[in-house]
VMD Tcl script that builds the backbone (N, CA, C; Angstrom):
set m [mol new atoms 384]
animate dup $m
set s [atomselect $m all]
$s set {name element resname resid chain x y z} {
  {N N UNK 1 A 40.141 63.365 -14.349}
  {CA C UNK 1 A 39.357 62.805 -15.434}
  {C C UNK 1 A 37.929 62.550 -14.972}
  {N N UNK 2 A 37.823 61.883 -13.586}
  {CA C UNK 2 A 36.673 62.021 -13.339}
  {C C UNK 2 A 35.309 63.211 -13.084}
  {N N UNK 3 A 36.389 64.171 -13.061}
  {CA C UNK 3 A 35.550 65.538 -12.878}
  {C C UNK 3 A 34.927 66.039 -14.427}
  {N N UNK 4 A 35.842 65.798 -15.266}
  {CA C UNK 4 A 35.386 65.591 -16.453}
  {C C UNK 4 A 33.904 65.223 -16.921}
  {N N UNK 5 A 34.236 63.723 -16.236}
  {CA C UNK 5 A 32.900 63.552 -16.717}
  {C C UNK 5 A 32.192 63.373 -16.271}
  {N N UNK 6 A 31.737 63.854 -14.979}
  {CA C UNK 6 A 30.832 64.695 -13.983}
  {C C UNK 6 A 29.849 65.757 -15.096}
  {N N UNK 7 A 31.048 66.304 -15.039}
  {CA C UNK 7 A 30.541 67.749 -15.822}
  {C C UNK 7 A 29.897 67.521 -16.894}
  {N N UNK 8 A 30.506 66.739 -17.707}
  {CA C UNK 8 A 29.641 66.044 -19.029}
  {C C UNK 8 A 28.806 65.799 -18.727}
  {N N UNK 9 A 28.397 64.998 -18.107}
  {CA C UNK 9 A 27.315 64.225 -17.880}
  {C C UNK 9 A 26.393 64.880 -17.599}
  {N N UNK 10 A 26.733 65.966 -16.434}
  {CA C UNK 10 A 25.732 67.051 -16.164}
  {C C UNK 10 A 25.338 67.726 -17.257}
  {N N UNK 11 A 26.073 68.611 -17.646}
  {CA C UNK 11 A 25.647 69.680 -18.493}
  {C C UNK 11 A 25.204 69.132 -19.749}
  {N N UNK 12 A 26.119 68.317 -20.283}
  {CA C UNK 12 A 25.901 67.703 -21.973}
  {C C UNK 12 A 24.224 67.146 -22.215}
  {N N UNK 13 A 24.214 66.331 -20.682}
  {CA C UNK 13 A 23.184 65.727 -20.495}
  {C C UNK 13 A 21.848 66.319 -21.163}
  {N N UNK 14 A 22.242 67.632 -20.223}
  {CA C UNK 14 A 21.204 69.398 -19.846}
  {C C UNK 14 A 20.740 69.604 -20.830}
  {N N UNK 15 A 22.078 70.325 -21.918}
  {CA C UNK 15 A 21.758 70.248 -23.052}
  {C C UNK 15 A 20.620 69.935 -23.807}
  {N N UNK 16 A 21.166 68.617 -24.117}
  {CA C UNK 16 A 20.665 67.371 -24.995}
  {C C UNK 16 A 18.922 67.326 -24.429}
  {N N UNK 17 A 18.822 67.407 -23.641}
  {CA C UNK 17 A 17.517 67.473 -23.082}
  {C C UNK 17 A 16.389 68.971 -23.244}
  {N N UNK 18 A 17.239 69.602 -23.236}
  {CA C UNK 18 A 16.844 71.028 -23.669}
  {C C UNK 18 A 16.499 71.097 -24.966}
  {N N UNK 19 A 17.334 70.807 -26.532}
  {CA C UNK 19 A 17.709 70.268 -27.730}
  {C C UNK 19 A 16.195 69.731 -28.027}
  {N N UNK 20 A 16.267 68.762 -27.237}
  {CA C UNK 20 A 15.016 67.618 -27.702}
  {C C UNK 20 A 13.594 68.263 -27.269}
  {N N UNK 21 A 13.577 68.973 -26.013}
  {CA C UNK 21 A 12.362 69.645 -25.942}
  {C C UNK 21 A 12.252 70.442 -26.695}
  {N N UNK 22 A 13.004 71.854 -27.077}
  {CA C UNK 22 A 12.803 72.457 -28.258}
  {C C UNK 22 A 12.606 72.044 -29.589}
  {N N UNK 23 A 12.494 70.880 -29.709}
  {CA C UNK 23 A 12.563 70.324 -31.215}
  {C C UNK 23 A 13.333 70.309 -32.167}
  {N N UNK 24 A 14.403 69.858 -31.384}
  {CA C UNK 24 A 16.072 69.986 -32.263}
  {C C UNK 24 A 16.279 68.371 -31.469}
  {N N UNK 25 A 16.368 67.453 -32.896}
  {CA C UNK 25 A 16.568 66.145 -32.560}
  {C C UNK 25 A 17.929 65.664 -32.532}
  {N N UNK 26 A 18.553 66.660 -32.786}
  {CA C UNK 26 A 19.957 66.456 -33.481}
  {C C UNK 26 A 21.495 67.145 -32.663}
  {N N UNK 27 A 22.501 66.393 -32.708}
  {CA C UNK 27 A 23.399 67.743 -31.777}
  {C C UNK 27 A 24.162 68.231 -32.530}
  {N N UNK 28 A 24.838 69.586 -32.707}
  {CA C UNK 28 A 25.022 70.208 -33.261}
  {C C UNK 28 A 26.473 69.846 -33.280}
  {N N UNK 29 A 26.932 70.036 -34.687}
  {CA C UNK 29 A 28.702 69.101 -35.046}
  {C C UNK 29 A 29.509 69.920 -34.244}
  {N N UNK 30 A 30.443 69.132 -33.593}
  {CA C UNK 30 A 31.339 69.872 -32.984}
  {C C UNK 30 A 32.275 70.946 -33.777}
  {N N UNK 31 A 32.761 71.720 -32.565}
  {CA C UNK 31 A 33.402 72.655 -33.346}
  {C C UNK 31 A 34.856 72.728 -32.993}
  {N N UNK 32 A 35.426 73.621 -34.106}
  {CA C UNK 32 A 36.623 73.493 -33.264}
  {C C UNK 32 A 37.015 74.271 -31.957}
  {N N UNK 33 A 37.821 73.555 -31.634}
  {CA C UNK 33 A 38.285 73.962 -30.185}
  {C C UNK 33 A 38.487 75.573 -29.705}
  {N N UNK 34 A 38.324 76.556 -29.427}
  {CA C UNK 34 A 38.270 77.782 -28.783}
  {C C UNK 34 A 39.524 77.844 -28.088}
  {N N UNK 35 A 39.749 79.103 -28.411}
  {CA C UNK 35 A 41.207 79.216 -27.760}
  {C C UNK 35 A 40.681 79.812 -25.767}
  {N N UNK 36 A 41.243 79.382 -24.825}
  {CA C UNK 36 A 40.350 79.530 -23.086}
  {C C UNK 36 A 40.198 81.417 -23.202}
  {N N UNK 37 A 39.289 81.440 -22.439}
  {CA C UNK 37 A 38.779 82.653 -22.307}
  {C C UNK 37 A 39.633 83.121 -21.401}
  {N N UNK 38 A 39.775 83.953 -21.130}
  {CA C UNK 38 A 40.971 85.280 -19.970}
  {C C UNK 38 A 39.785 84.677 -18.712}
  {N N UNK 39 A 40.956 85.320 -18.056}
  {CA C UNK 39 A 40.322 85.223 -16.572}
  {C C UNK 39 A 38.949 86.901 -16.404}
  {N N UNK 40 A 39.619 87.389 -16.921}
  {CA C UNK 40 A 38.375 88.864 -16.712}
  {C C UNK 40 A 37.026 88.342 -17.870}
  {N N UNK 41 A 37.469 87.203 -19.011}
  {CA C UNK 41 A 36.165 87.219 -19.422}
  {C C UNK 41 A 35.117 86.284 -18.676}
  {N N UNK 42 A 36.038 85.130 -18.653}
  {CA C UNK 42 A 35.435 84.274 -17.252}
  {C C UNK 42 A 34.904 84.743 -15.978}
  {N N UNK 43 A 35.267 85.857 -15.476}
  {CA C UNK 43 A 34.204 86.688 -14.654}
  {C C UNK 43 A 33.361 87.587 -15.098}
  {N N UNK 44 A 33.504 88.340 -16.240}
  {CA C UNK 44 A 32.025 88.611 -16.559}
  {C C UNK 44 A 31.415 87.544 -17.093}
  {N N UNK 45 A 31.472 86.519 -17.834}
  {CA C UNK 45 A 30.555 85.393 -18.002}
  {C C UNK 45 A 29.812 85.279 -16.625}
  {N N UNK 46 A 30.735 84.750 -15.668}
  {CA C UNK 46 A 29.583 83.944 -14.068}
  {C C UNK 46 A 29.215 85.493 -13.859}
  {N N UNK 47 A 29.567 86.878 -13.920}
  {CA C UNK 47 A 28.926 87.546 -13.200}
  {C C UNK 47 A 27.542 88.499 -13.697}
  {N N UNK 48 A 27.799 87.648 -15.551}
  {CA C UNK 48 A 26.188 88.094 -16.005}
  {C C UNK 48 A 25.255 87.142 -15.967}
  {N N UNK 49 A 25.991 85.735 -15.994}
  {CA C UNK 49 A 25.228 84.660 -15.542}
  {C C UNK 49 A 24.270 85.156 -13.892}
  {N N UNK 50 A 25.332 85.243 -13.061}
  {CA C UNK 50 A 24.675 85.425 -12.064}
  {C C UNK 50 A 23.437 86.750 -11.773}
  {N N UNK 51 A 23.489 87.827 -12.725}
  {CA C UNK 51 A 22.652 88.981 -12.154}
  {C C UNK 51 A 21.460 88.588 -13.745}
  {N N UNK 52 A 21.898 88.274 -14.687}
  {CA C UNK 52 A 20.977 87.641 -15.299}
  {C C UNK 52 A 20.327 86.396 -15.688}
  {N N UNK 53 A 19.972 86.124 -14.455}
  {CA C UNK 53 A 19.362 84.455 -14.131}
  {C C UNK 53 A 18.151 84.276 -15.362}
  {N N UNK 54 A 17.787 82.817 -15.525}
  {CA C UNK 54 A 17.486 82.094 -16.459}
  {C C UNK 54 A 15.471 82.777 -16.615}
  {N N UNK 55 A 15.569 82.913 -15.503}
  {CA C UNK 55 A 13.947 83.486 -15.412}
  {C C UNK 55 A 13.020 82.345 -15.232}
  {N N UNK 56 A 13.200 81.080 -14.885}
  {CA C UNK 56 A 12.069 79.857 -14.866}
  {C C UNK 56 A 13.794 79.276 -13.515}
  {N N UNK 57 A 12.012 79.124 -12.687}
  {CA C UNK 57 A 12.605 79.405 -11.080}
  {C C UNK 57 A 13.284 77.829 -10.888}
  {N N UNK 58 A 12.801 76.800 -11.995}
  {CA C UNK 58 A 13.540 75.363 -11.339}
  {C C UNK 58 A 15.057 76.080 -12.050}
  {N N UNK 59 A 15.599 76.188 -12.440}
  {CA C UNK 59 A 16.671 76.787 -13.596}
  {C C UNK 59 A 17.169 77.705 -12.417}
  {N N UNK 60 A 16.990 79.121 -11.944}
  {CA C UNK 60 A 17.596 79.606 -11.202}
  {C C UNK 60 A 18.041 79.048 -10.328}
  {N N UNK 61 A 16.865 78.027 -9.273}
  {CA C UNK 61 A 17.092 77.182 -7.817}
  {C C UNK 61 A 18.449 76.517 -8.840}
  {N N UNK 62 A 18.720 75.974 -9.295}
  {CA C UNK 62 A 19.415 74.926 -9.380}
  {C C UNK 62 A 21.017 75.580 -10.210}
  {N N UNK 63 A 20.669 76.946 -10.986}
  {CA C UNK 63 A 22.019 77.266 -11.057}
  {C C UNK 63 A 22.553 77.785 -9.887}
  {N N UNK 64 A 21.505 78.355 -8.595}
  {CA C UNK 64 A 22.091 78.910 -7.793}
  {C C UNK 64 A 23.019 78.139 -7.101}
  {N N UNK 65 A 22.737 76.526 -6.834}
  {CA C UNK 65 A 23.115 75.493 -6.086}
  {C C UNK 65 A 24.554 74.853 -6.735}
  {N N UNK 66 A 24.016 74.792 -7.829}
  {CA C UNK 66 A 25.688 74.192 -8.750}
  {C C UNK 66 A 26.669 75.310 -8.611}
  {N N UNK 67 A 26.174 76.959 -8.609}
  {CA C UNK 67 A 27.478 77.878 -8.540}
  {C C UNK 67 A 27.758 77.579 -7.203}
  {N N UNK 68 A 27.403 77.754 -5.863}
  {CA C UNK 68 A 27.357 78.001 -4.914}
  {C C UNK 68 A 28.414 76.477 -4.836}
  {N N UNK 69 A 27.801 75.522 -5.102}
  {CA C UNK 69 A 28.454 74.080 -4.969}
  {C C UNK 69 A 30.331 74.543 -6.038}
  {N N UNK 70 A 30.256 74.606 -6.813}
  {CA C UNK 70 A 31.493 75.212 -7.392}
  {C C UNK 70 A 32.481 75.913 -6.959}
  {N N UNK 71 A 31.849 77.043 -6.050}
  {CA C UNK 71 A 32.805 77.921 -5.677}
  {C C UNK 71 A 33.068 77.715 -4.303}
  {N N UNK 72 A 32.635 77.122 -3.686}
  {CA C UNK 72 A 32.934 77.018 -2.261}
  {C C UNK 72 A 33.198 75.410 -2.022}
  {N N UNK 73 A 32.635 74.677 -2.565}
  {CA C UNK 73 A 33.313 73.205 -2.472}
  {C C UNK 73 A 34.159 72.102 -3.410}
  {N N UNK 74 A 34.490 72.487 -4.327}
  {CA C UNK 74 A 35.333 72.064 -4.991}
  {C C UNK 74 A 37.059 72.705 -5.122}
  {N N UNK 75 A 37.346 71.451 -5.525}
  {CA C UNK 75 A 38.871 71.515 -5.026}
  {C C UNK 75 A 39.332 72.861 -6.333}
  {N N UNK 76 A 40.068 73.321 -6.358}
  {CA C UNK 76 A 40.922 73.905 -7.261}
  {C C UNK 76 A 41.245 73.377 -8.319}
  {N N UNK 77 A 41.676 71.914 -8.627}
  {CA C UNK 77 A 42.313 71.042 -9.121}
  {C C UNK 77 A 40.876 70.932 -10.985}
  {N N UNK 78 A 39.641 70.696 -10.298}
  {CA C UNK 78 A 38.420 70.699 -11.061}
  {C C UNK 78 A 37.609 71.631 -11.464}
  {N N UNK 79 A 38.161 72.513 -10.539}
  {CA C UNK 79 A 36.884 73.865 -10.639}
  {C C UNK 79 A 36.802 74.325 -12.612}
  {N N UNK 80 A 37.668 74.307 -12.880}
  {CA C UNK 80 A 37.738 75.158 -13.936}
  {C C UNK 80 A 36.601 74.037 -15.161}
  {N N UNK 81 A 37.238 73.146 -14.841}
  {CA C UNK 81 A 36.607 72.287 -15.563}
  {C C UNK 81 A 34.475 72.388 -15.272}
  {N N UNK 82 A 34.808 72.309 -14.478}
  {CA C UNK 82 A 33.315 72.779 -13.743}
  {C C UNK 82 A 32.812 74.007 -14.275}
  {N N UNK 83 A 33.401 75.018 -14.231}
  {CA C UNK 83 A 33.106 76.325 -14.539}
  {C C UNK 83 A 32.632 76.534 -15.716}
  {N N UNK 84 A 33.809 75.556 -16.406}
  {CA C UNK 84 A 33.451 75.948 -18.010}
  {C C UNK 84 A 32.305 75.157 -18.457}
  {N N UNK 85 A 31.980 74.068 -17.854}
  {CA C UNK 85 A 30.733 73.198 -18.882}
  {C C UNK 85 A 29.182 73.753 -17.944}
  {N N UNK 86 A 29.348 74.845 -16.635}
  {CA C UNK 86 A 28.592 75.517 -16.237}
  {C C UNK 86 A 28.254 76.500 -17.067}
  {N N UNK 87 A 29.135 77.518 -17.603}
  {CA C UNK 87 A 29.117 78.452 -18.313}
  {C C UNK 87 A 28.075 78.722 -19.823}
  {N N UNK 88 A 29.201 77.338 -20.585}
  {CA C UNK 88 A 28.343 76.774 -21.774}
  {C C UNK 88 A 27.212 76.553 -21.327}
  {N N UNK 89 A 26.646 75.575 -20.589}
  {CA C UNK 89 A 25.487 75.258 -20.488}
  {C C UNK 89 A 24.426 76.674 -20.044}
  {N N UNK 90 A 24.739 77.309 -19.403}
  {CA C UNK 90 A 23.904 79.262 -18.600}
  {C C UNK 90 A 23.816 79.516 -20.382}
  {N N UNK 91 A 24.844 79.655 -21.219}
  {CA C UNK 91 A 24.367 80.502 -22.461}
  {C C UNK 91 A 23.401 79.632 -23.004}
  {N N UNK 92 A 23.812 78.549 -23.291}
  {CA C UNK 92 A 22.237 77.437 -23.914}
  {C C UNK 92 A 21.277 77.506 -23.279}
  {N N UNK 93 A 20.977 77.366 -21.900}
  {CA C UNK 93 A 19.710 77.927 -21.410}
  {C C UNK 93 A 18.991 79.118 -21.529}
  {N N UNK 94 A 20.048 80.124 -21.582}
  {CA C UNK 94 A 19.114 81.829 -21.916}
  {C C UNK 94 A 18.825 81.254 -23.564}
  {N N UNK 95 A 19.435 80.731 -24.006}
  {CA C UNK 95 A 19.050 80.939 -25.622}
  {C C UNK 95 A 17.794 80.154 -25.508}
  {N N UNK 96 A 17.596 79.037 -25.142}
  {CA C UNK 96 A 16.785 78.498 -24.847}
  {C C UNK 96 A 15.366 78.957 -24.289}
  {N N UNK 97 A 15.776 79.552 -23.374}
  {CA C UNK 97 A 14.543 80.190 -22.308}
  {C C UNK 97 A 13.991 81.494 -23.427}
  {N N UNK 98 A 14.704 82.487 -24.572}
  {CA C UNK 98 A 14.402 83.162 -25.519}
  {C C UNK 98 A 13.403 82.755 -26.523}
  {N N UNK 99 A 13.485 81.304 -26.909}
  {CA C UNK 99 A 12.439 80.554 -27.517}
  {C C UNK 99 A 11.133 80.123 -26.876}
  {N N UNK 100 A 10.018 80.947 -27.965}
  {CA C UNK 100 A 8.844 80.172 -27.526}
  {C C UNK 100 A 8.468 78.668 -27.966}
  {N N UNK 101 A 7.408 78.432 -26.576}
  {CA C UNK 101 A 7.473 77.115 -26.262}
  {C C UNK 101 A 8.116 76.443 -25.709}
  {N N UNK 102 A 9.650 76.954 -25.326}
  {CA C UNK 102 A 10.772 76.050 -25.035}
  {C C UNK 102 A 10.950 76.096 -23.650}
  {N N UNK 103 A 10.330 77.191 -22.832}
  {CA C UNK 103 A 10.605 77.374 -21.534}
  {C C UNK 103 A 10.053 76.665 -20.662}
  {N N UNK 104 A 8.514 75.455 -20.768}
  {CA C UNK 104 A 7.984 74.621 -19.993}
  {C C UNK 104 A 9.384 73.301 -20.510}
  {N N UNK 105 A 9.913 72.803 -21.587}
  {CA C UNK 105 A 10.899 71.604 -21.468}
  {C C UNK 105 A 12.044 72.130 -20.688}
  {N N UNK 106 A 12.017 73.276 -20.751}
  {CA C UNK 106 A 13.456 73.574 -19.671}
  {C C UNK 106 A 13.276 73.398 -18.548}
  {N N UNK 107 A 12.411 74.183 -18.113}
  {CA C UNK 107 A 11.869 73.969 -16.475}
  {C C UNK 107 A 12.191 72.651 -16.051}
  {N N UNK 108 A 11.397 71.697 -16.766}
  {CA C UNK 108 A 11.668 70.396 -16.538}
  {C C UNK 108 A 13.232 69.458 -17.175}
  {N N UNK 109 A 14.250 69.874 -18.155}
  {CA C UNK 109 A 15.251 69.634 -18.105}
  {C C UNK 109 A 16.089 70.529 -16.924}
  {N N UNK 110 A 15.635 71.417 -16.385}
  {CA C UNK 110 A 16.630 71.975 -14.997}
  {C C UNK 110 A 16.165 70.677 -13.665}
  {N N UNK 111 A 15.061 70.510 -13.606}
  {CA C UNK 111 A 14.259 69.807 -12.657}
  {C C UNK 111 A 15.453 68.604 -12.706}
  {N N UNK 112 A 15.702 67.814 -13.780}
  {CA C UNK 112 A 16.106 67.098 -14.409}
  {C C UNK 112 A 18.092 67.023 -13.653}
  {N N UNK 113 A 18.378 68.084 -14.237}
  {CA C UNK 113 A 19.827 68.736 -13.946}
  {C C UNK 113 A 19.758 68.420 -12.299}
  {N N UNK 114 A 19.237 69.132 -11.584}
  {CA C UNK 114 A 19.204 69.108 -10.003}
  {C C UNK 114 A 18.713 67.499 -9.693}
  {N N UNK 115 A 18.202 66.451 -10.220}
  {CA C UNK 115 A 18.255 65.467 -9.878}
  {C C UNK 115 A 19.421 64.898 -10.000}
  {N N UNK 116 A 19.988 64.883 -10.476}
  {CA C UNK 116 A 21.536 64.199 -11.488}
  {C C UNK 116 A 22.274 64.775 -10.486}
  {N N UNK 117 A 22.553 65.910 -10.113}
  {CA C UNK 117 A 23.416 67.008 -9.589}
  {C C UNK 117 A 23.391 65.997 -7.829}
  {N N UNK 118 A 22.152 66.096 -7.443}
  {CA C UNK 118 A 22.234 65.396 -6.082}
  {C C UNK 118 A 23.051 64.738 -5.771}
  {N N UNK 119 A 23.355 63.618 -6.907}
  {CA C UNK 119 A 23.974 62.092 -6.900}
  {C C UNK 119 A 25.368 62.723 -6.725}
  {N N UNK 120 A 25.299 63.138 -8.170}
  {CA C UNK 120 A 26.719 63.428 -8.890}
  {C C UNK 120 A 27.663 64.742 -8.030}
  {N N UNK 121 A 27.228 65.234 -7.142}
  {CA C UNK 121 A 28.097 66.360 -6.926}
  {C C UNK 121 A 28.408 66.274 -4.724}
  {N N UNK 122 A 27.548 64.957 -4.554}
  {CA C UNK 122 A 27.702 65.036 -3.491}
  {C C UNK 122 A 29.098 64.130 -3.002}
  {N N UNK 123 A 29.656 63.936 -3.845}
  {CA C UNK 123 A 30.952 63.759 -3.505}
  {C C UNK 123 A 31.878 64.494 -3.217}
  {N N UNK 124 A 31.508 65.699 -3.826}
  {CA C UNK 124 A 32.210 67.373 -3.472}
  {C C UNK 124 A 31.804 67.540 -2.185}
  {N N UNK 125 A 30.613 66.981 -1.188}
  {CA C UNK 125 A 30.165 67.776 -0.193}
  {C C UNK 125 A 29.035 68.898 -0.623}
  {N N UNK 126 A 28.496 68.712 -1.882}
  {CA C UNK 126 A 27.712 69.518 -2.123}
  {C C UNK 126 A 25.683 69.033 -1.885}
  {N N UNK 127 A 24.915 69.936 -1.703}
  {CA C UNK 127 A 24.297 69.079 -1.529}
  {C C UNK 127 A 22.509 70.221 -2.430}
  {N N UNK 128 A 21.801 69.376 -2.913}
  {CA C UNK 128 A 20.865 70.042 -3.972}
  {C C UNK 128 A 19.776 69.706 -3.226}
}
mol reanalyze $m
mol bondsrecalc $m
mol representation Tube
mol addrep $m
């Protein structure tokens, strides 16, 4: 549970911060629940995530560090949970980073992310 809301905190956070720099004051109603993605879609997700990085270098530095922190130091038990509010959050950022104007509040909501991340993930042994 606590990994949970790690992840929340991180990413939702991300989000929400992203949201507000673009000029979206509002969060968008939840939806319903998604049935889990396959394991082959879950690797092309991280593996277009990974060859198509965000393009605004605080955003790359810092997804590079959370994957890297994910896959090599976290237990099994959380990862997935990790993975997935990583995932969501990589597509909101490209959508994000697609909008003009929106790519100087990101920069600085990633800046943002890797501060949080320090605290929050060095309990894994991870370190930003």
């Amino acid at each position: 549970m606590k990994a949970r809301s790690i992840a929340a905190i991180l990413m939702g956070g991300l989000v929400s911060v992203v949201a507000a720099g673009c000029g979206g004051g509002s969060k968008p109603e939840a939806k319903a629940a998604a049935p889990a993605p396959s394991a082959q879609a879950t690797q092309a997700t991280t593996a277009s995530a990974s060859a198509g990085e965000i393009g605004i270098p605080e955003c790359d530095s810092y997804m590079t560090k959370y994957r890297a922190c994910i896959d090599s130091k976290m237990p099994d038990s959380v990862k997935g949970t990790f993975r997935q509010s990583f995932d969501e959050a990589t597509k909101a950022w490209k959508q994000a980073a697609a909008t003009p104007g929106a790519r100087e509040g990101l920069a600085q909501a990633c800046k943002q992310a890797n501060d949080a991340a320090k605290a929050a993930m060095q309990a894994y042994g991870c370190t930003f």
